[in-house]
C-alpha positions, 0 to 999 in steps of 0.5 A: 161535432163528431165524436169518432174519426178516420185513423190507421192503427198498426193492427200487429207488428210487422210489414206495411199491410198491417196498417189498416184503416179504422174508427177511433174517438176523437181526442181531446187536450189535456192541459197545455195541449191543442188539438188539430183538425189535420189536413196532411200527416208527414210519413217517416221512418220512426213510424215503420219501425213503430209499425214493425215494433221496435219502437214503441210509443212513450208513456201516455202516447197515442198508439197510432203511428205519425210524428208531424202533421199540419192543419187547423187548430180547433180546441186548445186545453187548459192554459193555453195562450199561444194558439186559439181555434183556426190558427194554421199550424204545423206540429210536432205530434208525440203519435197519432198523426195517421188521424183525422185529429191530433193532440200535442203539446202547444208548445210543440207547434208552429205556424205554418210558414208564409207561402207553403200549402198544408201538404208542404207544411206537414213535411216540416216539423220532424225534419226540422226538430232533428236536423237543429237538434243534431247538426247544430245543437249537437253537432255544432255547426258553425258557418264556414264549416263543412257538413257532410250528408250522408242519405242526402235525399232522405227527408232529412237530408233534404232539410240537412242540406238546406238549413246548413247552406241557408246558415253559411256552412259548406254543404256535402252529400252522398246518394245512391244514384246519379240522379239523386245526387243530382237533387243534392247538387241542386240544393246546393250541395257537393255531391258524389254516388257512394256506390261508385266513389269512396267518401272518404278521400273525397272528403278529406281532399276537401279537408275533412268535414267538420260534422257528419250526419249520419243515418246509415250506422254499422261499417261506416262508422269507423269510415266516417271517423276518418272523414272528419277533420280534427276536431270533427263531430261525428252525429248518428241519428239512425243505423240502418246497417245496424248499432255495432262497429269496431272503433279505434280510440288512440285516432279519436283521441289523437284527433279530438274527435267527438261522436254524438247522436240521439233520437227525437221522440223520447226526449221531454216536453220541454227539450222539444218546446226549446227546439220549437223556440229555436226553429221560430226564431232561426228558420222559419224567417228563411222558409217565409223569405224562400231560402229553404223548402220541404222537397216533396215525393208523394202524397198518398190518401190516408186510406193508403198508409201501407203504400206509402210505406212500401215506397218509403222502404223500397228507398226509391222517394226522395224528399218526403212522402205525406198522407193527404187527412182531411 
């Protein structure tokens, strides 16, 4: 086979036009390892701030920016018993996804569920890894709750909303526009613009929420501590208005209120082989049957990383955006 490949590196910090298409040699697994013939890599927001340089790849990562990719596995690494050569997965990547191979721990990767193309599959894997690790590892979610959204047609509100619905919570979602809100509401979400209604009330008429995800951060911190119904779980995943507020403890305290949150990629091999292990055995049984579906923007040619970033930081998309690879 061929001992180079198409990929994007990030050739200095900064905007989107510093993503530019390039030669690398091909990867090979290490042990416990697959590599994967992409077809389709998914495109989120870790990656621009990677491509910005505020956040750098772990320890022996690749440097190439994308976190999820989908296609056909094509070698497998010593002591690999899971996966062999044409199993059709999707995968969680440690980097490298804007590439035509990827390498990731096999324990990281799951089949490509019944009924959904490559494209479709590429868009799962960071969603579904952060929403399970989040709402319902960290958060807590039970069926009959309240979870409210937040960003709800960002890639991972799409998905926070349907895995909620799918197991029996009572889902509620802000978005920027009436047609975005309309997407939530037809996911099966309760939905308001929150640049024409405060949230707040309009939660705690409906009794609070009894787990927020949030990836907006900074003033609505304290805002959505008021939003949550006692005992509620606040989970921060993201700040896009920045790491900081102002929090009045004697409320929390009073309340028995919890505020959480964590980021994916630095977590340990292991802590994302039992997230896999949990999405197997939990969600992917709703995927195949249909309950639940990656909501799809755009797909864009490897050759046009940049494009597709501009887009995704204009936050005019809804859904997720994939680069077309093989």
């Amino acid at each position: 086979m061929t001992q180079t490949m198409r990929a994007v590196e990030i050739s200095g910090p900064g905007g989107p036009d510093v993503l530019r298409l390039v030669d690398r040699p091909v990867p090979m697994p290490g042990p416990g390892e697959i590599r994967i013939r992409l077809s389709h890599a998914g495109v989120n927001r870790p990656d621009a701030l990677q491509r910005a340089g505020a956040y750098d790849p772990p320890k022996g990562a690749s440097d190439l920016p994308g976190l999820e990719g989908a296609g056909h596995v094509d070698a497998v690494g010593p002591g690999v018993s899971r996966w062999a050569a044409g199993d059709a997965v999707c995968a969680l990547l440690p980097g490298g996804g804007y590439a035509e191979w990827a390498t990731c721990p096999a324990d990281h990767a799951l089949r490509v569920p019944d009924g959904l193309d490559m494209a479709q599959a590429a868009a799962l894997p960071e969603t579904a890894f952060t929403v399970w690790s989040n709402v319902f590892d960290r958060g807590r979610l039970r069926a009959g709750e309240r979870l409210l959204v937040h960003g709800g047609t960002s890639g991972i509100g799409t998905m926070a909303i349907q895995m909620a619905r799918a197991l029996g919570a009572r889902v509620f979602a802000t978005a920027g526009t009436d047609e975005k809100v309309a997407v939530c509401k037809g996911l099966g979400a309760t939905a308001l613009n929150y640049r024409e209604v405060d949230f707040v009330p309009w939660m705690r008429d409906a009794g609070g929420a009894d787990v927020i995800l949030d990836m907006v951060g900074g003033d609505y911190l304290p805002r959505n501590l008021k939003a949550l119904a006692d005992d509620g779980r606040l989970v921060q995943i993201a700040f896009l208005q920045g790491p900081k507020a102002e929090v009045n403890f004697a409320p929390l305290m009073v309340r028995r209120l919890t505020i959480t949150g964590s980021t994916l990629r630095p977590r340990t091999d292991v802590e994302k082989a039992r997230i896999a292990d949990a999405l197997r055995t939990r969600v992917w049984p709703l995927i195949d049957a249909g309950a639940i579906a990656p909501v799809m923007d755009r797909t864009f040619p490897l050759a046009d990383a940049a494009a597709a970033h501009r887009r995704m930081e204009a936050g005019d998309h809804v859904g997720k955006m994939v680069l077309a690879v093989g």
